[in-house]
N, CA, C and O atoms as a GROMACS GRO file, in nm:
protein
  360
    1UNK      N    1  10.044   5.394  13.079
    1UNK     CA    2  10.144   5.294  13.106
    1UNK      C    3  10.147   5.266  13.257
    1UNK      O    4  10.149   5.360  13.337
    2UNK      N    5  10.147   5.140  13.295
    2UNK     CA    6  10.174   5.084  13.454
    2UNK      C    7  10.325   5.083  13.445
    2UNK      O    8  10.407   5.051  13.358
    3UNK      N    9  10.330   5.119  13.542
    3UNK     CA   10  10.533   5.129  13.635
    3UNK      C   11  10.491   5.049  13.779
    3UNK      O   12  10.384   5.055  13.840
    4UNK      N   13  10.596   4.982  13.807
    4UNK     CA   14  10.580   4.931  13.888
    4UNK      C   15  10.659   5.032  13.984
    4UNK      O   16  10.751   5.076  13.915
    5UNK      N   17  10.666   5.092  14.119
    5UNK     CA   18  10.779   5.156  14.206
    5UNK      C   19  10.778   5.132  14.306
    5UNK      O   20  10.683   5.137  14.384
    6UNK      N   21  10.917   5.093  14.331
    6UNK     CA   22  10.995   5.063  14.459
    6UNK      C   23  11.011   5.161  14.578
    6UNK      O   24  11.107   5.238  14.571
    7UNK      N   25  10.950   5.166  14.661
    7UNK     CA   26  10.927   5.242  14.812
    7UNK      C   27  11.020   5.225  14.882
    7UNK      O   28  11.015   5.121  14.949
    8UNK      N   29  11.143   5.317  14.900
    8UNK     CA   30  11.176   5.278  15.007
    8UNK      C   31  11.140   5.288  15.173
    8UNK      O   32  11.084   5.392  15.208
    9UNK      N   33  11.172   5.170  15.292
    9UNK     CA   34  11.167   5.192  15.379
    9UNK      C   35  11.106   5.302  15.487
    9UNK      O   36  11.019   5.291  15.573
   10UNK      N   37  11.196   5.417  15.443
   10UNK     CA   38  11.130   5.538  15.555
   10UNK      C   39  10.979   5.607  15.490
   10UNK      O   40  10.898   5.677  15.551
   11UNK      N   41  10.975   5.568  15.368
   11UNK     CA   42  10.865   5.622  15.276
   11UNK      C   43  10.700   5.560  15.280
   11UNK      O   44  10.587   5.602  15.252
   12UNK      N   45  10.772   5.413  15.340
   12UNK     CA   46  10.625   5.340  15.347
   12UNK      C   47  10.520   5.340  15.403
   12UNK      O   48  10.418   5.279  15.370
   13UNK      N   49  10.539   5.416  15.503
   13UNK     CA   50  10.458   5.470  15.599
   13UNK      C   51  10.339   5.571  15.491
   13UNK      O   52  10.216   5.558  15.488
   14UNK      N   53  10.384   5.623  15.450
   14UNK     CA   54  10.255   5.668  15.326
   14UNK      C   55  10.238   5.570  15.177
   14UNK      O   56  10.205   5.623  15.071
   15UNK      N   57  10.261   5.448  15.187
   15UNK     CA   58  10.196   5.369  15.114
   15UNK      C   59  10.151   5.272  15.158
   15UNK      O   60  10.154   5.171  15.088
   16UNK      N   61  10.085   5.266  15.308
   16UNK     CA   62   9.999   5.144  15.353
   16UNK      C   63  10.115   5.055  15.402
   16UNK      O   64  10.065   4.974  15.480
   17UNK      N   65  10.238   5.037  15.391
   17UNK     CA   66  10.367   4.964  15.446
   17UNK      C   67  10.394   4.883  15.343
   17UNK      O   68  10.452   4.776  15.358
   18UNK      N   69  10.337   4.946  15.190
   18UNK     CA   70  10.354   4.803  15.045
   18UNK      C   71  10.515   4.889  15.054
   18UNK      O   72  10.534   5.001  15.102
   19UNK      N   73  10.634   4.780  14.982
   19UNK     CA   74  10.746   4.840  14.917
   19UNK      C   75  10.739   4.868  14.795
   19UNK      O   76  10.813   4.956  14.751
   20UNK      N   77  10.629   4.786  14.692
   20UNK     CA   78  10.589   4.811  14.556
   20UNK      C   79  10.466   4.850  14.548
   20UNK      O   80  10.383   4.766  14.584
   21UNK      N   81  10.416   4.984  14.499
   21UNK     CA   82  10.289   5.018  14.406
   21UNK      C   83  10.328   5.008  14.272
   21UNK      O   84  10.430   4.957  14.225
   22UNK      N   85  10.245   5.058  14.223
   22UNK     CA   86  10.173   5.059  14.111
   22UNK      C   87  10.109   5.175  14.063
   22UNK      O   88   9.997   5.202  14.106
   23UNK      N   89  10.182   5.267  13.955
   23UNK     CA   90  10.120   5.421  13.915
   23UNK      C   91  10.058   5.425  13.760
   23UNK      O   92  10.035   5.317  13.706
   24UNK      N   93  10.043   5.494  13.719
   24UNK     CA   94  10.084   5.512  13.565
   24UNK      C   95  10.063   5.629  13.486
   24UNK      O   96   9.979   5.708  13.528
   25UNK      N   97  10.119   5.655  13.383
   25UNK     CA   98  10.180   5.803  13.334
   25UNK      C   99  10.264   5.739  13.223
   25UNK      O  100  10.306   5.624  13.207
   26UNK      N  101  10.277   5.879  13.136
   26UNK     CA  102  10.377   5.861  12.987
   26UNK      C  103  10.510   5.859  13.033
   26UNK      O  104  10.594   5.795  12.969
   27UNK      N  105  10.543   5.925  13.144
   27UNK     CA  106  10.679   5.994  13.188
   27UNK      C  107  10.665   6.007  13.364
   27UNK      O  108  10.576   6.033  13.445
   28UNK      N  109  10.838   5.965  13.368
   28UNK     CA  110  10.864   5.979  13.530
   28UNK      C  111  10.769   6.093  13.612
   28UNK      O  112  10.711   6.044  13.709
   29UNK      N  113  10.747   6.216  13.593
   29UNK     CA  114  10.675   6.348  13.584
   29UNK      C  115  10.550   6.230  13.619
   29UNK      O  116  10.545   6.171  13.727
   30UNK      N  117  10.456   6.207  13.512
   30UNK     CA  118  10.292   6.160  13.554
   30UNK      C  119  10.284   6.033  13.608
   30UNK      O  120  10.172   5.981  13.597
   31UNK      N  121  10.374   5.964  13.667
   31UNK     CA  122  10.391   5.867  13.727
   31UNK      C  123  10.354   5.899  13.852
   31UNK      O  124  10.248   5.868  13.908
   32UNK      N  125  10.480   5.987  13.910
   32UNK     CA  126  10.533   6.073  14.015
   32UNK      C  127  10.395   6.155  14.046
   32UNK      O  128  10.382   6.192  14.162
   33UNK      N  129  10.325   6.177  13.986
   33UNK     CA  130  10.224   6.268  13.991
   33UNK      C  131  10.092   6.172  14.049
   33UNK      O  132  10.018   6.190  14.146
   34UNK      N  133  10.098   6.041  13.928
   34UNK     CA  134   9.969   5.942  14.003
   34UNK      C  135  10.014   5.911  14.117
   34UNK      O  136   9.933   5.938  14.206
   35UNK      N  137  10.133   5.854  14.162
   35UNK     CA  138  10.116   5.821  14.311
   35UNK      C  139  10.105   5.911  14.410
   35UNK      O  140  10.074   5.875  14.524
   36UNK      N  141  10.133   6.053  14.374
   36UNK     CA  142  10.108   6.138  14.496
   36UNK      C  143   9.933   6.116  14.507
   36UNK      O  144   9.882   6.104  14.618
   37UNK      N  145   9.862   6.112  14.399
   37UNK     CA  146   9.704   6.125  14.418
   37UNK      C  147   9.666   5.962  14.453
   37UNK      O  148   9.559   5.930  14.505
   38UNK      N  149   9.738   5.898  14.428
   38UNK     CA  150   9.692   5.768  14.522
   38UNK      C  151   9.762   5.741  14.654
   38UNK      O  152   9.722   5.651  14.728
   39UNK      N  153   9.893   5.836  14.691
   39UNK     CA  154   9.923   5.828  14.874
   39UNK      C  155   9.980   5.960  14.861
   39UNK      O  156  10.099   5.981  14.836
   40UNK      N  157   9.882   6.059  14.881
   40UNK     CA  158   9.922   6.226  14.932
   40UNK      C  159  10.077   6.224  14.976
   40UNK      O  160  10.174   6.264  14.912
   41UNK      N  161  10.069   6.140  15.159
   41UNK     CA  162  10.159   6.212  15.208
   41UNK      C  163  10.261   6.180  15.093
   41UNK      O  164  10.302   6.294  15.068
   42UNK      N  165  10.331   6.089  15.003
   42UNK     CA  166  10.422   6.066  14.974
   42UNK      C  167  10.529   6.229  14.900
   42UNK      O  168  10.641   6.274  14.878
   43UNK      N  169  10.380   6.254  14.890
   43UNK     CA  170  10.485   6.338  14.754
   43UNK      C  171  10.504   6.493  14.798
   43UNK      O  172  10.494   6.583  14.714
   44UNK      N  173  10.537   6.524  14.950
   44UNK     CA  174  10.603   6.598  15.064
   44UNK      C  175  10.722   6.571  15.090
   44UNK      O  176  10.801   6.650  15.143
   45UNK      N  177  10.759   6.395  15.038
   45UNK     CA  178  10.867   6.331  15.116
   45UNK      C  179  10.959   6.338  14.941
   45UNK      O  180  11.081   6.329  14.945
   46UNK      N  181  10.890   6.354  14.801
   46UNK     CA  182  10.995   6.341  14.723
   46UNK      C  183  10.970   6.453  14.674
   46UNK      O  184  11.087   6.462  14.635
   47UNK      N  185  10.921   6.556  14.638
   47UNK     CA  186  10.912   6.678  14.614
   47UNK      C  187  10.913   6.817  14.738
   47UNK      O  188  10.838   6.829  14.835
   48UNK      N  189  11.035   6.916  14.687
   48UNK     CA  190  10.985   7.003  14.763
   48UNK      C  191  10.963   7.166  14.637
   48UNK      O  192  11.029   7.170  14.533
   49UNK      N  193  10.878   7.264  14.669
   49UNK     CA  194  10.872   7.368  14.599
   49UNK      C  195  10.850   7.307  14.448
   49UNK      O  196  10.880   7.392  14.364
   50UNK      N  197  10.806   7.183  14.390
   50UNK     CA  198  10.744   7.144  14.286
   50UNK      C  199  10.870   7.048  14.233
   50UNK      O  200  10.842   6.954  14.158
   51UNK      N  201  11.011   7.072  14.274
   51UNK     CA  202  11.104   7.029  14.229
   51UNK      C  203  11.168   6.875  14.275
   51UNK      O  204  11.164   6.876  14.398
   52UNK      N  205  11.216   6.764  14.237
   52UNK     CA  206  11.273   6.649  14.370
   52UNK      C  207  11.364   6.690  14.456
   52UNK      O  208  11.453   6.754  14.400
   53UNK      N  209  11.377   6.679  14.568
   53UNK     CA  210  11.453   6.652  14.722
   53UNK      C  211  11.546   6.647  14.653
   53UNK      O  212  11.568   6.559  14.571
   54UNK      N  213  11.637   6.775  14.685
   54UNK     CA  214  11.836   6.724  14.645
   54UNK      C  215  11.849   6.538  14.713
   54UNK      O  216  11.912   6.452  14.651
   55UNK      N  217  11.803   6.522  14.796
   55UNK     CA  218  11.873   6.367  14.863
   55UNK      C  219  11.776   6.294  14.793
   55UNK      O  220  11.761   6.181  14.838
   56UNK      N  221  11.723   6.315  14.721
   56UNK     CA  222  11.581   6.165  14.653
   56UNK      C  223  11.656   6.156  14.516
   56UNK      O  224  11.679   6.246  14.434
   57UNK      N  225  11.689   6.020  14.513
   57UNK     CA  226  11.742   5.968  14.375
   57UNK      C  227  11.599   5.898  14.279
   57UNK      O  228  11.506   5.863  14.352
   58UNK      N  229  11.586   5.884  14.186
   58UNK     CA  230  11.506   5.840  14.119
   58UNK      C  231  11.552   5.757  14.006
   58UNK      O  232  11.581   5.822  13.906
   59UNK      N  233  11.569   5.589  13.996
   59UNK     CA  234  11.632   5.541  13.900
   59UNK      C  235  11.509   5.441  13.834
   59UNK      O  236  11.447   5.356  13.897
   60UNK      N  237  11.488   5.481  13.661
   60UNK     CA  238  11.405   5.415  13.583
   60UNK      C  239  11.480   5.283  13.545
   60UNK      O  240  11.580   5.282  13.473
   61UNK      N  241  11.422   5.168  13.600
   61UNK     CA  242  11.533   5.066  13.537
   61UNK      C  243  11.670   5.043  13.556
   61UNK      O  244  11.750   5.003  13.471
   62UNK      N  245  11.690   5.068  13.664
   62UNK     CA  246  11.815   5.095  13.692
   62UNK      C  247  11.951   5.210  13.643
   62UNK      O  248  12.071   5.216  13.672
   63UNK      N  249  11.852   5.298  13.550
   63UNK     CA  250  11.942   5.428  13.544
   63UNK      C  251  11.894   5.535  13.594
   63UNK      O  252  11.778   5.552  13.557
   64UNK      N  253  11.932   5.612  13.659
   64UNK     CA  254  11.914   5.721  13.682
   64UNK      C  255  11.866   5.815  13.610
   64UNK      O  256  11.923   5.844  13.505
   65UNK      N  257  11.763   5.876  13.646
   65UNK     CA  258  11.648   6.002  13.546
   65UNK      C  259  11.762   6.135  13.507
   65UNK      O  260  11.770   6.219  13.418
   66UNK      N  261  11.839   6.100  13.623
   66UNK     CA  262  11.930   6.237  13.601
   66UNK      C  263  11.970   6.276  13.458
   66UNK      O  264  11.968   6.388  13.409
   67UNK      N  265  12.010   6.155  13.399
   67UNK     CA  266  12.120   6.127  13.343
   67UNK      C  267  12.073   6.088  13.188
   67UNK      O  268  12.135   6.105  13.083
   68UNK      N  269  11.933   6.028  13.213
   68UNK     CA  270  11.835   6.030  13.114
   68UNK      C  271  11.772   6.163  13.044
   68UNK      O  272  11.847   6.233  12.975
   69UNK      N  273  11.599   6.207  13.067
   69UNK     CA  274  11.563   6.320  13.044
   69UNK      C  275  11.488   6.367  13.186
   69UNK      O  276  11.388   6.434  13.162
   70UNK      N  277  11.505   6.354  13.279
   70UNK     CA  278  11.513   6.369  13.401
   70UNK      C  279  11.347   6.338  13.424
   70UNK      O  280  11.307   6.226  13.396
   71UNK      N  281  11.279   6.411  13.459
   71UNK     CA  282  11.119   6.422  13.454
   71UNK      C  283  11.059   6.391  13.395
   71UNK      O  284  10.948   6.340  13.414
   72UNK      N  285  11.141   6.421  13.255
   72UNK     CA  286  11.052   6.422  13.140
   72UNK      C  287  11.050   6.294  13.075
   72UNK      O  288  10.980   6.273  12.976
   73UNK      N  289  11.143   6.187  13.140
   73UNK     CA  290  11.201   6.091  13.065
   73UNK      C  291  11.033   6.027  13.044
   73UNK      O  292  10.944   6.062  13.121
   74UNK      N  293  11.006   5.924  12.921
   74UNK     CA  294  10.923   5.833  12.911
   74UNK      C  295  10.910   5.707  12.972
   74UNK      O  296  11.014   5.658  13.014
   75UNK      N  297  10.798   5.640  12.987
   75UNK     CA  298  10.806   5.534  13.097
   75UNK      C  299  10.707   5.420  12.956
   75UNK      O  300  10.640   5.475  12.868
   76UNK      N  301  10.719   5.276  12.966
   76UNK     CA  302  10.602   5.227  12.911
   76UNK      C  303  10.606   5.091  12.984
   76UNK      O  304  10.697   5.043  13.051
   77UNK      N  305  10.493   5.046  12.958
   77UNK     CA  306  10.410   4.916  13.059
   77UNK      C  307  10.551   4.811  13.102
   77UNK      O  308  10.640   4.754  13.038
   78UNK      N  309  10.516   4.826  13.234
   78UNK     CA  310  10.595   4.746  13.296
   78UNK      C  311  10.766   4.795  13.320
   78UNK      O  312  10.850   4.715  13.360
   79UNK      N  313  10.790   4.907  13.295
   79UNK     CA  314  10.897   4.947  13.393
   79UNK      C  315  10.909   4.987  13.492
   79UNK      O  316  10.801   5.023  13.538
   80UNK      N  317  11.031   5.009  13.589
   80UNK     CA  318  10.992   4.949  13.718
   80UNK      C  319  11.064   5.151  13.766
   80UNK      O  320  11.168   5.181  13.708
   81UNK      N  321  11.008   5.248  13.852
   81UNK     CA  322  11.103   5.335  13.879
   81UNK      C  323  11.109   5.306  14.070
   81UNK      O  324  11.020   5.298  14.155
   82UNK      N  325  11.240   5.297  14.076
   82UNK     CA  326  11.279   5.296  14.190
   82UNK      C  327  11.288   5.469  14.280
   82UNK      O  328  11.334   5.571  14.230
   83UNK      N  329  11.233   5.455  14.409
   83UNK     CA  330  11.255   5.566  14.488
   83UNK      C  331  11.381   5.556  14.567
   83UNK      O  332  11.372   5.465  14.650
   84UNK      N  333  11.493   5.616  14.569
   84UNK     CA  334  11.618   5.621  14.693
   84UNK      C  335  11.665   5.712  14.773
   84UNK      O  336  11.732   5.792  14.708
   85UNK      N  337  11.662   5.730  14.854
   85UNK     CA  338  11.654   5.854  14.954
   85UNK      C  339  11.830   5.820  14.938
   85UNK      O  340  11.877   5.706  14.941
   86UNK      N  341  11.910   5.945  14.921
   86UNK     CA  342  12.049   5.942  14.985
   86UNK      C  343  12.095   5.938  15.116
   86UNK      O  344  12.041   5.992  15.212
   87UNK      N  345  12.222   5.854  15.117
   87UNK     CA  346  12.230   5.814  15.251
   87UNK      C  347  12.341   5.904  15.309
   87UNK      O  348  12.452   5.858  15.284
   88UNK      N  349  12.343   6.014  15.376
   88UNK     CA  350  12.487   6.098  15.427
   88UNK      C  351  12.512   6.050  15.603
   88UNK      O  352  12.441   5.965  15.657
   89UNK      N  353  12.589   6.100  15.649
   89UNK     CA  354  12.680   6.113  15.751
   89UNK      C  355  12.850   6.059  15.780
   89UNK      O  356  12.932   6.029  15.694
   90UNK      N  357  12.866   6.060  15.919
   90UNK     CA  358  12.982   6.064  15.898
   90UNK      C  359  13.037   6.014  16.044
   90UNK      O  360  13.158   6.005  16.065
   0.00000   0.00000   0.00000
């Protein structure tokens, strides 16, 4: 399955400066997995110790994986998963 995903900003710097690639995989998990093998650095910036960044949101379609089956959720042609870094301070 092709996903289309949304890059954010501080991230683009390891995708050539596109805001949208292009991965594909059954599930958020082998998605997440093709784009690290098509832009390395990226997947330093959303994974740490194998797990996602407490601050990296990940929304399939506009819902959140959380909330879905997280990793495991399924993906098919032409959904879109967005990358969002959380925004803190104060």
């Amino acid at each position: 399955m092709t996903v289309r995903i949304q890059i954010p900003t501080p991230m683009r710097q390891h995708t050539e400066g596109q805001a949208t690639v292009e991965a594909s995989g059954g599930s958020v998990q082998a998605v997440l997995e093709d784009l690290a093998k098509k832009y390395p650095g990226i997947s330093q910036r959303i994974f740490e110790n194998g797990q996602v960044r407490r601050f990296v949101n990940l929304y399939l379609n506009d819902e959140d994986v959380r909330y879905l089956d997280n990793l495991n959720t399924p993906v098919k042609d032409g959904d879109e998963l967005s990358i969002i870094p959380a925004v803190a301070g104060g």
